[in-house]
VMD Tcl script that builds the backbone (N, CA, C; Angstrom):
set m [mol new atoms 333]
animate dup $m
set s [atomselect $m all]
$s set {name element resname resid chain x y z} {
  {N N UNK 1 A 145.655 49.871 112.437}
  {CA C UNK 1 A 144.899 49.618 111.221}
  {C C UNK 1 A 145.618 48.538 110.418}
  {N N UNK 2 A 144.857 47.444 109.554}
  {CA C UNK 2 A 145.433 46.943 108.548}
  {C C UNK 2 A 146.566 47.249 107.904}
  {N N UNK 3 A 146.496 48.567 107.461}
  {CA C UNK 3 A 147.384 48.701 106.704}
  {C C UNK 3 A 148.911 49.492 107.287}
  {N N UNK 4 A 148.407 49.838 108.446}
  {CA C UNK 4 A 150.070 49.801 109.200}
  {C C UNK 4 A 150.356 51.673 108.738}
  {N N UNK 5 A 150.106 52.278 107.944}
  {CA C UNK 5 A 150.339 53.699 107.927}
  {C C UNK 5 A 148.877 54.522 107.431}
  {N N UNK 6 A 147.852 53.813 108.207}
  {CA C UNK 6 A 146.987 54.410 108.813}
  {C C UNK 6 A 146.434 54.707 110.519}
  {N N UNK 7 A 145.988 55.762 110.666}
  {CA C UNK 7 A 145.570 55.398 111.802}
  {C C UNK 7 A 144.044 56.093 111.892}
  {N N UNK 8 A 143.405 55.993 113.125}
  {CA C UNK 8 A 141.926 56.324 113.346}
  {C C UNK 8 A 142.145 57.650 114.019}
  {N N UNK 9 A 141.265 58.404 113.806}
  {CA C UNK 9 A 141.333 60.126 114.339}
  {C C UNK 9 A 140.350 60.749 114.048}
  {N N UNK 10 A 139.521 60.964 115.143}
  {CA C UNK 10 A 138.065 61.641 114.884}
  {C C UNK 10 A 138.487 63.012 114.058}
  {N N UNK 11 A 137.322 63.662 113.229}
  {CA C UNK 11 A 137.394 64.938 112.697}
  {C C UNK 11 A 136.491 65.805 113.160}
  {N N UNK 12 A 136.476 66.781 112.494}
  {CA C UNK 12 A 135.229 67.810 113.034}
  {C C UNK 12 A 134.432 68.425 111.315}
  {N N UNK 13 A 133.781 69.317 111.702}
  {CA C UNK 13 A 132.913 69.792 110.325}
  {C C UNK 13 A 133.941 70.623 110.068}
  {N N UNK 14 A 134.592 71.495 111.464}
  {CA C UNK 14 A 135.524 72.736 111.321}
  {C C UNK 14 A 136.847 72.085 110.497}
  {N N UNK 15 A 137.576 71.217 110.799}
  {CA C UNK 15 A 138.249 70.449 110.304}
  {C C UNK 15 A 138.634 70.549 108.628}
  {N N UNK 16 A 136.762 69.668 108.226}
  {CA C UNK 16 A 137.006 69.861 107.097}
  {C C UNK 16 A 136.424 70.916 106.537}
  {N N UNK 17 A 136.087 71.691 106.796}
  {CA C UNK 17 A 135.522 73.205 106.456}
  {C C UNK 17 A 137.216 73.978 105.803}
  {N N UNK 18 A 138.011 73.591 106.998}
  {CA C UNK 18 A 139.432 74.214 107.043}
  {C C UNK 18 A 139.803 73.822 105.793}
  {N N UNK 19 A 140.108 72.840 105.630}
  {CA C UNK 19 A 140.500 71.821 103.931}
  {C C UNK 19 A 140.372 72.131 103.066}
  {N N UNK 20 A 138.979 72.443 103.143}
  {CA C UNK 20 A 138.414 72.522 101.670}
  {C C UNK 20 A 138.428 74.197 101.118}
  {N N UNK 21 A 138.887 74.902 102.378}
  {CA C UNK 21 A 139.003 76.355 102.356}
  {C C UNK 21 A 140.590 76.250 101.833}
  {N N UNK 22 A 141.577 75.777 102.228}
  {CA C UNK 22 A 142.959 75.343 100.974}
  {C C UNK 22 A 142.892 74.804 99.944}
  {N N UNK 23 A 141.968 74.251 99.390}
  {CA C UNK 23 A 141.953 73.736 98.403}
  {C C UNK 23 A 141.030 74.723 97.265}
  {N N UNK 24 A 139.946 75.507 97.985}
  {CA C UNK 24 A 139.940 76.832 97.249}
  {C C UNK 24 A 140.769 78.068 96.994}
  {N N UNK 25 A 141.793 77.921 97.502}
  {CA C UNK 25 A 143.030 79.044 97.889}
  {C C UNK 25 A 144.162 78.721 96.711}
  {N N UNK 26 A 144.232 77.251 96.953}
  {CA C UNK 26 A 145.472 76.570 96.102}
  {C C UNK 26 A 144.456 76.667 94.583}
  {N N UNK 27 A 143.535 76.513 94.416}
  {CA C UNK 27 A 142.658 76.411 93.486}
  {C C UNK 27 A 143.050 77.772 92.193}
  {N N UNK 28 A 142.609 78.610 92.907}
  {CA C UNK 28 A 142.607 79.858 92.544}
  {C C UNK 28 A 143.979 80.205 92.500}
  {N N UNK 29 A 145.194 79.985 93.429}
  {CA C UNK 29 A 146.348 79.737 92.836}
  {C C UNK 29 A 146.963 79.623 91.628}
  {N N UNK 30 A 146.433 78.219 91.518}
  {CA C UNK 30 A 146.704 77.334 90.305}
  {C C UNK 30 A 146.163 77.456 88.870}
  {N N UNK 31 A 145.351 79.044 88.802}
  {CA C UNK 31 A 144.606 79.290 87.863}
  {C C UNK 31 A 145.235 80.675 87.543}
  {N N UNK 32 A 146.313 81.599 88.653}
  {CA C UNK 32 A 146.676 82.656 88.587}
  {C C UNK 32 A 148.221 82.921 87.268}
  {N N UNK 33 A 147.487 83.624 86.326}
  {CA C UNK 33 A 148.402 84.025 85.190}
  {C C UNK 33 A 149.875 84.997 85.972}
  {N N UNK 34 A 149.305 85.362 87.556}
  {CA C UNK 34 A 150.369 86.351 87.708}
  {C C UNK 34 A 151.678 85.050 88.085}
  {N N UNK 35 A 151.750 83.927 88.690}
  {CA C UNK 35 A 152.306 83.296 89.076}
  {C C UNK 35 A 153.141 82.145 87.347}
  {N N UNK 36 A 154.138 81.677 88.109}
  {CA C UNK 36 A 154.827 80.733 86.675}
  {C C UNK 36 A 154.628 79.561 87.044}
  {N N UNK 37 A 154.395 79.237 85.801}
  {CA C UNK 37 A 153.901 77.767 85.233}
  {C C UNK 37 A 154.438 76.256 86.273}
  {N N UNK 38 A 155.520 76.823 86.904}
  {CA C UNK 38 A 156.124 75.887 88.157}
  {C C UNK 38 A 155.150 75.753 89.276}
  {N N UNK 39 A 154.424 76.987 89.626}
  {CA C UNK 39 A 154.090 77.613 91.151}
  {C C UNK 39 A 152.498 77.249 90.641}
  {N N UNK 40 A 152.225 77.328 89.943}
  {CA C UNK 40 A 150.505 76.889 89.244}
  {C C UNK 40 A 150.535 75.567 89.082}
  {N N UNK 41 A 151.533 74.688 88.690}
  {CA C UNK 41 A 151.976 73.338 88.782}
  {C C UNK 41 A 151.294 72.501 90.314}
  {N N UNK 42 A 152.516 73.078 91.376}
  {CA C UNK 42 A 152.343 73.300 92.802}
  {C C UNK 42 A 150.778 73.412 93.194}
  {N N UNK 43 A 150.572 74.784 93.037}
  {CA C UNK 43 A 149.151 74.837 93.481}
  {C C UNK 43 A 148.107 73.893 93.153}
  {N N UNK 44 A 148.192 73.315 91.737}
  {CA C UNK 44 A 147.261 72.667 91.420}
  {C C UNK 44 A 147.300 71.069 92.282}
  {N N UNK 45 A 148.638 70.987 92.122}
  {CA C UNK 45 A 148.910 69.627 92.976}
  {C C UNK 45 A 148.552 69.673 94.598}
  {N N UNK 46 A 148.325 70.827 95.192}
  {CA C UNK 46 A 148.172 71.064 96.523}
  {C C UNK 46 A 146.612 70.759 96.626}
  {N N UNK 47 A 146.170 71.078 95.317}
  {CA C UNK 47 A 144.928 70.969 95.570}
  {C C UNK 47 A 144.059 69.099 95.509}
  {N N UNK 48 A 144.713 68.714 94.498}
  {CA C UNK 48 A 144.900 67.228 94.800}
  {C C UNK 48 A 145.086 66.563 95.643}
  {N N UNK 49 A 146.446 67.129 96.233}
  {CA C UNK 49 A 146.858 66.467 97.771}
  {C C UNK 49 A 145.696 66.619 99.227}
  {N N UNK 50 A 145.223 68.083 98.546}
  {CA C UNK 50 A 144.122 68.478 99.688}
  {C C UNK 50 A 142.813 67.990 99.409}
  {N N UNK 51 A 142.216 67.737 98.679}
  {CA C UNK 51 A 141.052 67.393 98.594}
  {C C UNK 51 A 141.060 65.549 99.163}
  {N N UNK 52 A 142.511 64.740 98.991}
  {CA C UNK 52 A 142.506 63.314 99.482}
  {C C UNK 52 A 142.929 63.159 101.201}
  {N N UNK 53 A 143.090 64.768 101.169}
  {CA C UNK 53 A 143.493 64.887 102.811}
  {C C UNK 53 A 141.877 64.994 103.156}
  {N N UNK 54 A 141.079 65.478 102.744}
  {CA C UNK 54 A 139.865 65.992 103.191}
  {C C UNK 54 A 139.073 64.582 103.107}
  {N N UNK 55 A 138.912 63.659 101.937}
  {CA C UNK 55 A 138.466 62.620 102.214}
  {C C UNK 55 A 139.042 61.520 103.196}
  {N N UNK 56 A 140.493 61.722 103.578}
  {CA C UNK 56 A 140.964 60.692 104.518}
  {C C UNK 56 A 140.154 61.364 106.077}
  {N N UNK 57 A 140.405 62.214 106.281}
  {CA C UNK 57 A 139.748 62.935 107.027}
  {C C UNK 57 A 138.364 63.236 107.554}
  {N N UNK 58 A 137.573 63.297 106.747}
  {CA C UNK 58 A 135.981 62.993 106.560}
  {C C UNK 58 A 135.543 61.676 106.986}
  {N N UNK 59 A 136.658 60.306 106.452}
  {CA C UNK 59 A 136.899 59.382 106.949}
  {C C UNK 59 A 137.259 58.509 107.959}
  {N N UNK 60 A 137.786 59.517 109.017}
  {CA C UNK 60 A 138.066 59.697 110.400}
  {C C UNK 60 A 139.128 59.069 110.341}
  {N N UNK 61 A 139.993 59.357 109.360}
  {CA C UNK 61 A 141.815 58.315 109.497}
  {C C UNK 61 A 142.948 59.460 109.112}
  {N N UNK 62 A 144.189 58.963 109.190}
  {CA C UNK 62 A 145.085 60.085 109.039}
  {C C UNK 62 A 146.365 59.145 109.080}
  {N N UNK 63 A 146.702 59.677 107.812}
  {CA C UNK 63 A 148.416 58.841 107.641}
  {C C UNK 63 A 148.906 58.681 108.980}
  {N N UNK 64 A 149.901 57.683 109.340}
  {CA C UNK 64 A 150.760 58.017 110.041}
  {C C UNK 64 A 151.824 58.720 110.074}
  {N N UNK 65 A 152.743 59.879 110.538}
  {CA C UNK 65 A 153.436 60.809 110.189}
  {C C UNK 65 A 155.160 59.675 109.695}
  {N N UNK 66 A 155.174 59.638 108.785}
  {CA C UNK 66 A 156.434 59.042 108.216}
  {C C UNK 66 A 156.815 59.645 106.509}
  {N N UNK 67 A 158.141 59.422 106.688}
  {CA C UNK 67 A 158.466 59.771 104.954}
  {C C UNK 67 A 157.153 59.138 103.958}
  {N N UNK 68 A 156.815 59.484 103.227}
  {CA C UNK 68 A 156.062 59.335 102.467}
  {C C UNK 68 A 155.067 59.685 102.108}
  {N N UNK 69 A 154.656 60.663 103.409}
  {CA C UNK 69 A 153.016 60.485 103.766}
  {C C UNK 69 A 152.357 60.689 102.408}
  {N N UNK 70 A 152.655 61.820 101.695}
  {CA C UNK 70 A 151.745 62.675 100.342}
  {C C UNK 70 A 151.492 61.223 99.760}
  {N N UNK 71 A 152.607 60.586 99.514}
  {CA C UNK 71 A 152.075 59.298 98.674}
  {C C UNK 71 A 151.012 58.302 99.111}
  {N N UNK 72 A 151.277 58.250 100.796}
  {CA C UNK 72 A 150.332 56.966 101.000}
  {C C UNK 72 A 149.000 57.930 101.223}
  {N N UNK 73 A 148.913 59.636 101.244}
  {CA C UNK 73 A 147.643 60.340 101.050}
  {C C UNK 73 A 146.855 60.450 99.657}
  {N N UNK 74 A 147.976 60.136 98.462}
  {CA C UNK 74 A 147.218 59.696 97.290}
  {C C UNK 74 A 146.983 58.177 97.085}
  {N N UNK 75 A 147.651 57.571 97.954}
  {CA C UNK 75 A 147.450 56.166 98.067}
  {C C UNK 75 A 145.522 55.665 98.137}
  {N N UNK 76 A 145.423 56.423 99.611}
  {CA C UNK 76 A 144.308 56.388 100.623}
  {C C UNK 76 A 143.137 56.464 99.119}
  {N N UNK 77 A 143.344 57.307 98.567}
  {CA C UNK 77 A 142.354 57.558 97.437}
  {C C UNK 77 A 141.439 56.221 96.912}
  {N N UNK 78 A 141.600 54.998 96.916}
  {CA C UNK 78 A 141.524 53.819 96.379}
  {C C UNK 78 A 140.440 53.529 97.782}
  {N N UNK 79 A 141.089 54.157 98.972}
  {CA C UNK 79 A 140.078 53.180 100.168}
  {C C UNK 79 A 138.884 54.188 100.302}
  {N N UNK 80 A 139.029 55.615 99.909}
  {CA C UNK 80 A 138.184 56.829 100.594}
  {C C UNK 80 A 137.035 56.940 99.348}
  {N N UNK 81 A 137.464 56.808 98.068}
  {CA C UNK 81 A 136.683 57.534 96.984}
  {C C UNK 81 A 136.466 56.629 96.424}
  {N N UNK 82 A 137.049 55.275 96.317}
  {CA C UNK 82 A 137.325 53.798 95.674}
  {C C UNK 82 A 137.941 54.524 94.160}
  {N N UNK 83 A 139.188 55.078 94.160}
  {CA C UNK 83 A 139.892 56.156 93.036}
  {C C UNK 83 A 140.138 54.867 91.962}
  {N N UNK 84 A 139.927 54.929 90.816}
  {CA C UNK 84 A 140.613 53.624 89.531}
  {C C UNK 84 A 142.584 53.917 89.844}
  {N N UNK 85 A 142.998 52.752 90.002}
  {CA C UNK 85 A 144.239 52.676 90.604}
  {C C UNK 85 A 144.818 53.798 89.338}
  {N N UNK 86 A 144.489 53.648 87.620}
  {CA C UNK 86 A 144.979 54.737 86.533}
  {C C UNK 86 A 145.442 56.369 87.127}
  {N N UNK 87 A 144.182 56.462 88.260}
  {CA C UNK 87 A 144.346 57.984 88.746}
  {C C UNK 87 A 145.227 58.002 89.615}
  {N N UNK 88 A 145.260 57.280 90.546}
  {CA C UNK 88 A 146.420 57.327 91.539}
  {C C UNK 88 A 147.654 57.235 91.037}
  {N N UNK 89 A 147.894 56.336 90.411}
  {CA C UNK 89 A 149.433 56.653 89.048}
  {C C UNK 89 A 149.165 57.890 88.822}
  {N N UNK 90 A 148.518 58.537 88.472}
  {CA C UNK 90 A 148.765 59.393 87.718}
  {C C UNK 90 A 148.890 60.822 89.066}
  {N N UNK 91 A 148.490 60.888 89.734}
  {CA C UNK 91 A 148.707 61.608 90.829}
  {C C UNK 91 A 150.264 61.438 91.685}
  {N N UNK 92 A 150.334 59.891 91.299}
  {CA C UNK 92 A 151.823 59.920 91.987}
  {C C UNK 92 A 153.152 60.259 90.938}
  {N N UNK 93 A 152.620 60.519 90.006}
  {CA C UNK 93 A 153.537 61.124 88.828}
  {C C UNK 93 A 153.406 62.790 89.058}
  {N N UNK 94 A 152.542 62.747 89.124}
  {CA C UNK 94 A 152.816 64.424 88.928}
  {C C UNK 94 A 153.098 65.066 90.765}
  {N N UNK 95 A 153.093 64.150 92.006}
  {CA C UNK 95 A 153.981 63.980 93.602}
  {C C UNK 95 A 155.144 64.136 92.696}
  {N N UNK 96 A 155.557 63.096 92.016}
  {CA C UNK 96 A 157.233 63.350 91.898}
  {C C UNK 96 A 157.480 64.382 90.727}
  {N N UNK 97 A 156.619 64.586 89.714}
  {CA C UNK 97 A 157.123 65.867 88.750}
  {C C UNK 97 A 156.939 67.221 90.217}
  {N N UNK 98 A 156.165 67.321 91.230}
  {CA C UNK 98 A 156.242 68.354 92.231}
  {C C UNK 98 A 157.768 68.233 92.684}
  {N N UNK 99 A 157.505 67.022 93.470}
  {CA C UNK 99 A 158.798 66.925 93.758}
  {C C UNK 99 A 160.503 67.533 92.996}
  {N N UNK 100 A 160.727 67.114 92.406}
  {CA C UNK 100 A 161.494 67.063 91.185}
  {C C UNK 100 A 161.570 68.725 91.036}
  {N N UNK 101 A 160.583 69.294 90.606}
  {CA C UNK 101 A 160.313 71.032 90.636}
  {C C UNK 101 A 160.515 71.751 91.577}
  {N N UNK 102 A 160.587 71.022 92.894}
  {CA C UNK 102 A 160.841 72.185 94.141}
  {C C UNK 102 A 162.523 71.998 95.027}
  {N N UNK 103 A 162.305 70.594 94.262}
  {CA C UNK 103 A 163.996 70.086 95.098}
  {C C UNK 103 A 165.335 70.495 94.234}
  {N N UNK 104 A 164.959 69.725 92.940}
  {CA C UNK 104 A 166.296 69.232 92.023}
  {C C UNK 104 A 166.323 69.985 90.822}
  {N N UNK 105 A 165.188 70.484 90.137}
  {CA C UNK 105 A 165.714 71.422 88.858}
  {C C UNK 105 A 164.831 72.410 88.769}
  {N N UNK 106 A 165.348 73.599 88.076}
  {CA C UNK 106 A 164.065 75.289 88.176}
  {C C UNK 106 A 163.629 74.536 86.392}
  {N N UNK 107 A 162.809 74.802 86.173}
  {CA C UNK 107 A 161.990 74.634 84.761}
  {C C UNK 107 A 161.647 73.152 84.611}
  {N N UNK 108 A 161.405 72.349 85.558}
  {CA C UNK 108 A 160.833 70.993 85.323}
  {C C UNK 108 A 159.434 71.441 84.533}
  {N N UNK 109 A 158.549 72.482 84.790}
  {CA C UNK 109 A 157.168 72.425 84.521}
  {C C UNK 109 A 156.826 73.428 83.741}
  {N N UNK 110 A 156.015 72.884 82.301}
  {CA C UNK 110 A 156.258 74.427 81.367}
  {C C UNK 110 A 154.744 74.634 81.473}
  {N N UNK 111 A 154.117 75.628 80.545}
  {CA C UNK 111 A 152.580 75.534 80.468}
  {C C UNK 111 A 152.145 74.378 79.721}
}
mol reanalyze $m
mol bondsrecalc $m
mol representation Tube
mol addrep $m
């Protein structure tokens, strides 16, 4: 592909049936009072990450497996949904506030 960390990969309905069934899971997650404000953080971001997996996918393409991928999967957003580049910043801010929350400090994320 053009862009060098894409590639072509047929999908199925089951496929994205599967997807969009995590992204109702993480959904409902991310809405759960029993869980902390870190882990609802997470979920909600899973659900972001999953719904641009589902359009890369629907799309019949798929990162290539390298460091980065989540990013160049909120990247993809711009080619799949035509995303305003504002949102994708803003998705890759809250990749690294995830980040940041699961690696390097406990209370990065309050309500």
């Amino acid at each position: 592909m053009a862009y060098g960390w894409l590639r072509l990969e047929p999908t199925s309905p089951g496929e994205i049936k599967n997807l969009l069934g995590i992204v109702n899971r993480s959904l409902a997650d991310s809405r759960s009072k029993l869980f902390r404000p870190t882990f609802r953080f997470i979920a909600a971001f899973n659900v972001a990450l999953c719904v641009a997996t589902t359009a890369l996918r629907a799309s019949g393409l798929r990162t290539a497996t390298q460091a980065g991928h989540h990013v160049k999967t909120i990247e993809s957003l711009e080619l799949t949904i035509k995303a305003n580049p504002k949102v994708i910043q803003r998705f890759k801010t809250f990749n690294n506030k995830r980040s940041k929350s699961v690696y390097d400090v406990a209370g990065a994320v309050s309500d």
